[in-house]
C-alpha positions as CSV (number, residue, x, y, z in Angstrom):
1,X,-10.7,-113.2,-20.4
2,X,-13.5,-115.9,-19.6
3,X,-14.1,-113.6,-16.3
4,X,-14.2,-110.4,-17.8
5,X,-16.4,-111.8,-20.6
6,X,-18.8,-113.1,-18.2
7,X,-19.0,-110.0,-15.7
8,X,-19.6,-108.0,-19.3
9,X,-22.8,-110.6,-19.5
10,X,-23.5,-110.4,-16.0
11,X,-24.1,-106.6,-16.3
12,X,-26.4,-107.0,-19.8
13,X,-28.1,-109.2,-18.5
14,X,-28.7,-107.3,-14.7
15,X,-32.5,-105.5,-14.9
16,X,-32.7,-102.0,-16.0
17,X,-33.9,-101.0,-12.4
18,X,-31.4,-102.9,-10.6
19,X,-28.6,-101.0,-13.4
20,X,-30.2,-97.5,-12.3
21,X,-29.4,-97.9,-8.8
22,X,-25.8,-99.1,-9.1
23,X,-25.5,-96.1,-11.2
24,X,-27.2,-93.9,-8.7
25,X,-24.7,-95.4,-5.3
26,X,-22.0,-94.6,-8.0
27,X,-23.0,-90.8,-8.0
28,X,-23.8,-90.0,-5.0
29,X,-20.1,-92.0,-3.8
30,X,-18.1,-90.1,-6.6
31,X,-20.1,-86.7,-5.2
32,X,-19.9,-87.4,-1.4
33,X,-16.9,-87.8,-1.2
34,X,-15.8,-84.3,-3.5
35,X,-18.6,-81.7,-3.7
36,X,-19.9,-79.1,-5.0
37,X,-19.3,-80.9,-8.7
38,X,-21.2,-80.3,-12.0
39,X,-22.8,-82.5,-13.9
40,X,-20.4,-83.3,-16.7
41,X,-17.4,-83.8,-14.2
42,X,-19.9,-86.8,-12.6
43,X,-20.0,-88.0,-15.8
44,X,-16.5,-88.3,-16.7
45,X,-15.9,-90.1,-13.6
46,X,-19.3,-92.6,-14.5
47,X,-17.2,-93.6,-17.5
48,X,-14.4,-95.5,-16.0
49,X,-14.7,-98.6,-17.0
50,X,-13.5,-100.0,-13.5
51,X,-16.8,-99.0,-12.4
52,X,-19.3,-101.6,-11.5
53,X,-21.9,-99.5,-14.0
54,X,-20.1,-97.2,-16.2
55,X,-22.3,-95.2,-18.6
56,X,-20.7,-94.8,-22.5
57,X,-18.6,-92.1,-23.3
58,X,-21.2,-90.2,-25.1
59,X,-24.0,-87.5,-25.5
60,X,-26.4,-89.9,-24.8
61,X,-24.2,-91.2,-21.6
62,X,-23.9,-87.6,-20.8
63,X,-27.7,-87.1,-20.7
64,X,-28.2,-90.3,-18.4
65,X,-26.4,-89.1,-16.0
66,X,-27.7,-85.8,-16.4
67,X,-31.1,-87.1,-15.9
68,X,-30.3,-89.1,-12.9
69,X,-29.0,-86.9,-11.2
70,X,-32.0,-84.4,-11.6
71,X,-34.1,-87.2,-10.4
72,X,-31.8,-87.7,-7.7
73,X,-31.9,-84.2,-6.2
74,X,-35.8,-84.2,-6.6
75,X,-36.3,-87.2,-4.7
76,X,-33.9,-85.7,-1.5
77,X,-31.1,-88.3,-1.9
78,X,-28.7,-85.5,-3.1
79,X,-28.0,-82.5,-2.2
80,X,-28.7,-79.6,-4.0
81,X,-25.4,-77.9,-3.5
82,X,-23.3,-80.7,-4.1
83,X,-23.9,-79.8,-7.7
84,X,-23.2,-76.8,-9.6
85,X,-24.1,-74.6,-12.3
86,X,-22.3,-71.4,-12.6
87,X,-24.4,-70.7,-15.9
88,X,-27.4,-70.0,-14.6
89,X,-27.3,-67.6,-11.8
90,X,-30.2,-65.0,-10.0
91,X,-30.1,-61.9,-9.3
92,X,-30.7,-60.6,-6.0
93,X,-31.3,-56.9,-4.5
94,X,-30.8,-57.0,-0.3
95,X,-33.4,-55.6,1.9
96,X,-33.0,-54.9,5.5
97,X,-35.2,-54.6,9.0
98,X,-32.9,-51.9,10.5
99,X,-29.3,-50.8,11.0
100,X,-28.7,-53.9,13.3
101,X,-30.1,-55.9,10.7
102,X,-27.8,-54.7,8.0
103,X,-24.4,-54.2,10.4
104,X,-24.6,-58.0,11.4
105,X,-25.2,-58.6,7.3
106,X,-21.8,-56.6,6.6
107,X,-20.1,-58.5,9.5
108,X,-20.2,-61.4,6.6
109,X,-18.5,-59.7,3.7
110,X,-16.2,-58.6,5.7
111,X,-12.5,-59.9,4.0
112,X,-8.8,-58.6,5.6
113,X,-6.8,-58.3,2.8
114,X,-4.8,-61.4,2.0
115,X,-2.5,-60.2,-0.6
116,X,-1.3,-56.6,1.2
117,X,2.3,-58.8,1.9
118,X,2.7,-60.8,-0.8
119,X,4.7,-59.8,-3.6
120,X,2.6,-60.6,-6.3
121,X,-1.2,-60.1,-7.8
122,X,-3.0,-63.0,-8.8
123,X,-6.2,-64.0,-11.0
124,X,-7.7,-67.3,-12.2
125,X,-9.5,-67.7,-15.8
126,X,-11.2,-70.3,-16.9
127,X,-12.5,-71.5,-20.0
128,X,-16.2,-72.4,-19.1
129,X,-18.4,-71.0,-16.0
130,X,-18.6,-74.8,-15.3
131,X,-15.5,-74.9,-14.4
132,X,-16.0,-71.3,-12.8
133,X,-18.4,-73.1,-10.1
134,X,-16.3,-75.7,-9.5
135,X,-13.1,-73.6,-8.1
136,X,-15.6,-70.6,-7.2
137,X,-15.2,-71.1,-3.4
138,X,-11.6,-71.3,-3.8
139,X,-10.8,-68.3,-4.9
140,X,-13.5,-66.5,-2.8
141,X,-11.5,-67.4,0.2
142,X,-8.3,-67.1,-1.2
143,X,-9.4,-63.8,-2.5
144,X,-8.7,-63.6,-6.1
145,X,-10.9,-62.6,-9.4
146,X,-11.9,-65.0,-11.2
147,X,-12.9,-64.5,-14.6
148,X,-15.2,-67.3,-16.8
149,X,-14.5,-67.3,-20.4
150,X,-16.9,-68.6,-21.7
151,X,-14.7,-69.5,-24.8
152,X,-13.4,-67.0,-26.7
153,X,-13.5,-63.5,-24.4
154,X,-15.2,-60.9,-25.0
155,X,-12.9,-57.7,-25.4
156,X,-14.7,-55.8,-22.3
157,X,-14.2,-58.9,-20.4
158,X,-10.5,-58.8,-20.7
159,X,-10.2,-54.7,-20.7
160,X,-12.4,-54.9,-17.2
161,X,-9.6,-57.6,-15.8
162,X,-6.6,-55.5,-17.3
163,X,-7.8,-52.6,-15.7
164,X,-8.5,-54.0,-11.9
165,X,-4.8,-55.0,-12.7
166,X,-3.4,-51.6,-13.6
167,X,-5.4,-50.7,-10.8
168,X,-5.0,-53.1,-7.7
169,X,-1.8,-54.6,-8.5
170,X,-0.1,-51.7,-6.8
171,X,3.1,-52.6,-9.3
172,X,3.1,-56.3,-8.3
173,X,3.7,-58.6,-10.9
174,X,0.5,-60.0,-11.9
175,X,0.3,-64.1,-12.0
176,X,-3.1,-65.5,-13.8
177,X,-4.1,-69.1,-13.6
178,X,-5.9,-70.7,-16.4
179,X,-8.1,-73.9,-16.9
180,X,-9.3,-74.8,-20.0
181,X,-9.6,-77.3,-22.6
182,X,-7.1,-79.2,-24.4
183,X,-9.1,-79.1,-27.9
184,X,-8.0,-77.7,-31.1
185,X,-9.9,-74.2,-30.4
186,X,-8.9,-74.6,-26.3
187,X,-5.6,-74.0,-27.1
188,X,-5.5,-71.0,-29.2
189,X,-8.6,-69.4,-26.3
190,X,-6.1,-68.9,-23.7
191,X,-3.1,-67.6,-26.2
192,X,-5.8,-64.6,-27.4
193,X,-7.0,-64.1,-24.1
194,X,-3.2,-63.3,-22.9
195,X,-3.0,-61.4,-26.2
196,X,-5.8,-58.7,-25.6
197,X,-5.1,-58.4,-21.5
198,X,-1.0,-57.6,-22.7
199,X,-3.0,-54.6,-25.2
200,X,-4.3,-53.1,-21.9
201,X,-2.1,-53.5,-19.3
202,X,0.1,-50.8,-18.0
203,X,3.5,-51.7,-19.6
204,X,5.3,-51.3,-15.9
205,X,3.0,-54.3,-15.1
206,X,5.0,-57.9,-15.6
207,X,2.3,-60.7,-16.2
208,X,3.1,-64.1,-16.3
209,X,0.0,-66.1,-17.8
210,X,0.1,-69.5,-17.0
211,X,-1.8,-72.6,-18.6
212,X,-2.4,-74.9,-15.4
213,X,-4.9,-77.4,-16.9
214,X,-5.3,-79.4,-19.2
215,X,-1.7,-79.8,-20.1
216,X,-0.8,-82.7,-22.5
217,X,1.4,-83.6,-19.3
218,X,-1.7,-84.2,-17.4
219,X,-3.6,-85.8,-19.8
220,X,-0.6,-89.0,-19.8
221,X,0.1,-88.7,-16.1
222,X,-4.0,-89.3,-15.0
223,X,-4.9,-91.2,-18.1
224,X,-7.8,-89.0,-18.7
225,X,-10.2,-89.7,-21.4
226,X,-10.0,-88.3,-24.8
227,X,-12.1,-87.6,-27.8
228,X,-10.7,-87.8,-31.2
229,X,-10.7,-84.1,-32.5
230,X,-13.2,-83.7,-35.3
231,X,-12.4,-84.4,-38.8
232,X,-13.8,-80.8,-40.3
233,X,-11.9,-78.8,-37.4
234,X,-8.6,-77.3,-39.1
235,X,-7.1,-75.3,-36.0
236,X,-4.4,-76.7,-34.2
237,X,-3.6,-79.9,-36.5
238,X,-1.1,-81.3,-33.5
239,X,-4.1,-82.0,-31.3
240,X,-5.0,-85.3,-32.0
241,X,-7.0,-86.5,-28.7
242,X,-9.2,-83.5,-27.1
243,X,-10.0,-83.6,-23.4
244,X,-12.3,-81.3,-21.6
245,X,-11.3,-79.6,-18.7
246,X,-14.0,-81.3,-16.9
247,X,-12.4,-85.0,-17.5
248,X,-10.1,-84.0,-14.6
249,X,-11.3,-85.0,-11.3
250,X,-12.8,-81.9,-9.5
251,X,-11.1,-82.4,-6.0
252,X,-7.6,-83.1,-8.1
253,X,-8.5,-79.3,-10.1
254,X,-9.1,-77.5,-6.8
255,X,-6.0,-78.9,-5.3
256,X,-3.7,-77.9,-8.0
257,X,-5.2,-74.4,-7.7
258,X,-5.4,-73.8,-4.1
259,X,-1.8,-75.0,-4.3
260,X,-0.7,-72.6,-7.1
261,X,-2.1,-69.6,-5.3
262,X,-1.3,-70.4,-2.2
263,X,2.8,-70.5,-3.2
264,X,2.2,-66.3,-3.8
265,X,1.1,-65.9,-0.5
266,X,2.5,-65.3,2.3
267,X,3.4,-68.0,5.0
268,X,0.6,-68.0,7.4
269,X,-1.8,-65.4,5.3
270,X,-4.9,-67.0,5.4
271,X,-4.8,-68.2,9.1
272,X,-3.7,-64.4,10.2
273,X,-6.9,-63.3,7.9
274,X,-9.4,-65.4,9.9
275,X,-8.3,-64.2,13.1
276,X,-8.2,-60.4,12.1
277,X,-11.8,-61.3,9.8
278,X,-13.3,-62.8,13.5
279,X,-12.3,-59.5,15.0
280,X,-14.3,-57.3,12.9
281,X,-17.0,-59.5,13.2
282,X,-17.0,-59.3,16.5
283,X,-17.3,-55.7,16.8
284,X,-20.3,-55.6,14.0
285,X,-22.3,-57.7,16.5
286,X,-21.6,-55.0,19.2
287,X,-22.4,-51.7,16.6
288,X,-25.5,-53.6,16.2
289,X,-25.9,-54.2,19.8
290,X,-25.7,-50.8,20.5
291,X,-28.0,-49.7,17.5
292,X,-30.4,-51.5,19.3
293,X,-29.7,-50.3,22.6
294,X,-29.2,-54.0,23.8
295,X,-27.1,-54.3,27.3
């Protein structure tokens, strides 16, 4: 007690610029060694209080954290795509030289088609485009829609997913894998977002629609930190602790995914894709040779 009492004094009493950069090495560890991240998963992980400078479990420790690591990425100590922000996106319209030009562009979005042998279709849903960017290139190579909520759905969201389902699915049971929070409102977002795809999709279609985080499961097994629910908030009155989906460790989320999906494919799929995805890419570069008239 003495010890922990006097490392607690230690760390008032430590300067303010001597604080900020144990709080800075703390970032850029926690993002080195998982990336990309966004900002409010860095922050969960800045308030373990194991850390040698954990920041309060608050808006206002959110914002610290928020503003060092802006300053962080302006002064070329981290990366810019180590963090992400699927909010916020630009919009882009492609230009090309010539044919050659644009052939060795297609060579890129080139994809063999992962799912033609497995037995089932697949989608991911999450609750927040934060969460979006932080399994985006996950399901980009393991092929699958993903769809950000962005709380509550809107109806064309969910009528555009039930109908690439009637539509690609070929007949395949359709599997969709959801993260989201564990909240009062969290837990009824996924139940009406099941309830308006099931109101579109072909009735020959079986859909299994599966809650993979945050699970009150998870939330004992990694201890992660909770929020008592607000007081007003009369929805869901067995929540008592809330946790954002963010609270769980980003490269633990991506695992659990990749994992998920990965069990409805194929053995082998996505190695057999690379090799057949290298192959078309190789004869792009010579269409583009020849376009050219290079020897």
């Amino acid at each position: 007690m003495i010890a922990l009492y006097r490392a607690s004094t230690l760390k008032r009493d430590r300067p303010s610029k001597a604080r900020i950069e144990v709080l800075d090495e703390q970032i850029l560890a926690v993002l080195e060694e998982d990336h990309p991240q966004s900002v409010r998963h860095v922050f969960y992980r800045m308030t373990d209080p194991q850390l040698e400078e954990p920041v309060e479990k608050s808006d206002r420790g959110y914002r610290h954290v928020q503003d060092r690591m802006e300053k962080l990425r302006r002064a070329g100590k981290l990366p810019f795509g180590w963090v992400t922000d699927a909010t916020r996106r630009g919009h882009h319209t492609p230009t090309y030289v010539d044919e050659a030009h644009f052939l060795r562009a297609m060579k890129g979005l080139y994809r063999a088609d992962l799912w033609q042998l497995s037995d089932y279709y697949c989608e991911v849903w999450t609750e927040s485009r934060s969460i979006a960017g932080v399994v985006e290139a996950d399901c980009r190579e393991l092929a699958v829609s993903l769809y950000p909520a962005g709380g509550f759905s809107s109806i064309t969201l969910a009528y555009e997913s039930a109908e690439a389902i009637n539509h690609w699915s070929d007949g395949k049971p359709a599997v969709i894998f959801y993260i989201g929070d564990y909240d009062p409102a969290g837990v009824l977002i996924d139940v009406a977002l099941e309830r308006e795809l099931r109101q579109h999709l072909s009735p020959t279609i079986d859909l299994t629609f599966r809650r993979i985080a945050i699970t009150e499961q998870q939330i004992e097994e990694l201890d992660l930190p909770t929020k008592p629910r607000k007081e007003t908030d009369r929805r869901s009155l067995h929540i008592v602790g809330t946790v954002e989906a963010e609270a769980m460790p980003a490269g633990i989320l991506r695992e659990l995914l990749r994992t998920e999906i990965e069990n409805l494919l194929p053995p082998d799929a996505l190695m057999v894709a690379r090799v057949e995805e290298q192959s078309a890419k190789d004869y792009f570069d010579r269409l583009a040779e020849i376009t050219r008239g290079e020897p």
